[in-house]
C-alpha positions in Angstrom: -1.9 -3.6 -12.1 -2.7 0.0 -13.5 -3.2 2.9 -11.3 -6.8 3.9 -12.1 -7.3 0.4 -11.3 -6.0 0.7 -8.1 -7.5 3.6 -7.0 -10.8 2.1 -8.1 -10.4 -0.4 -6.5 -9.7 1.5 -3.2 -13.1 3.8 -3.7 -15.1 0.8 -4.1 -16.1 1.8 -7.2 -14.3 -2.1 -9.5 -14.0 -5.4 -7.3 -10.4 -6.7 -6.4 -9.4 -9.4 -8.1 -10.5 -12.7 -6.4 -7.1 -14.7 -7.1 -4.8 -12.0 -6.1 -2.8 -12.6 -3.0 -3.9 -11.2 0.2 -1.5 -11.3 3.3 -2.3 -9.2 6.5 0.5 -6.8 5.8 -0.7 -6.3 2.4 -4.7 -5.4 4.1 -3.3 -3.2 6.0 -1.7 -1.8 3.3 -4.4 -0.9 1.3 -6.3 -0.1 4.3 -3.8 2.8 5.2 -3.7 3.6 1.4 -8.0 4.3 1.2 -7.7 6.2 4.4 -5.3 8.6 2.7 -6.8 8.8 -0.9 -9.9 9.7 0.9 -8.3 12.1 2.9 -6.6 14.3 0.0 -10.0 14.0 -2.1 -12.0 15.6 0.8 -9.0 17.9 0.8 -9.4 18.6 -2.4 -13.5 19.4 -2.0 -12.6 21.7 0.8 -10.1 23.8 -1.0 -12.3 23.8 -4.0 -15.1 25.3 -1.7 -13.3 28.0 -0.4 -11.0 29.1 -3.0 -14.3 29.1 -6.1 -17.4 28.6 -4.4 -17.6 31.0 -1.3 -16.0 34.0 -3.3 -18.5 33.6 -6.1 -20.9 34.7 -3.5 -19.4 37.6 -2.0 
């Protein structure tokens, strides 16, 4: 499975494969994975709000 896949699948954006093999370790898994890929992207908004966006209006 590709990355981008994987990561679109995470955002919600593509639906998981319906024959893939789901275990409870492997939920929680992905579970911990989302929570952390959303984490760095808001992150990532933040930084980008401070370091372009406040000093364009100083």
């Amino acid at each position: 499975m590709g990355i981008w896949r994987q990561i679109a699948e995470y955002l919600y954006i593509k639906k998981r494969d319906p024959n893939d093999e789901r275990t409870q370790w492997m939920k929680y898994m992905h579970g911990m994975n989302r929570i952390s890929l959303l984490m760095f992207l808001v992150a990532l908004v933040v930084m980008l709000v401070k370091l372009v966006i406040l000093p364009m209006f100083k």
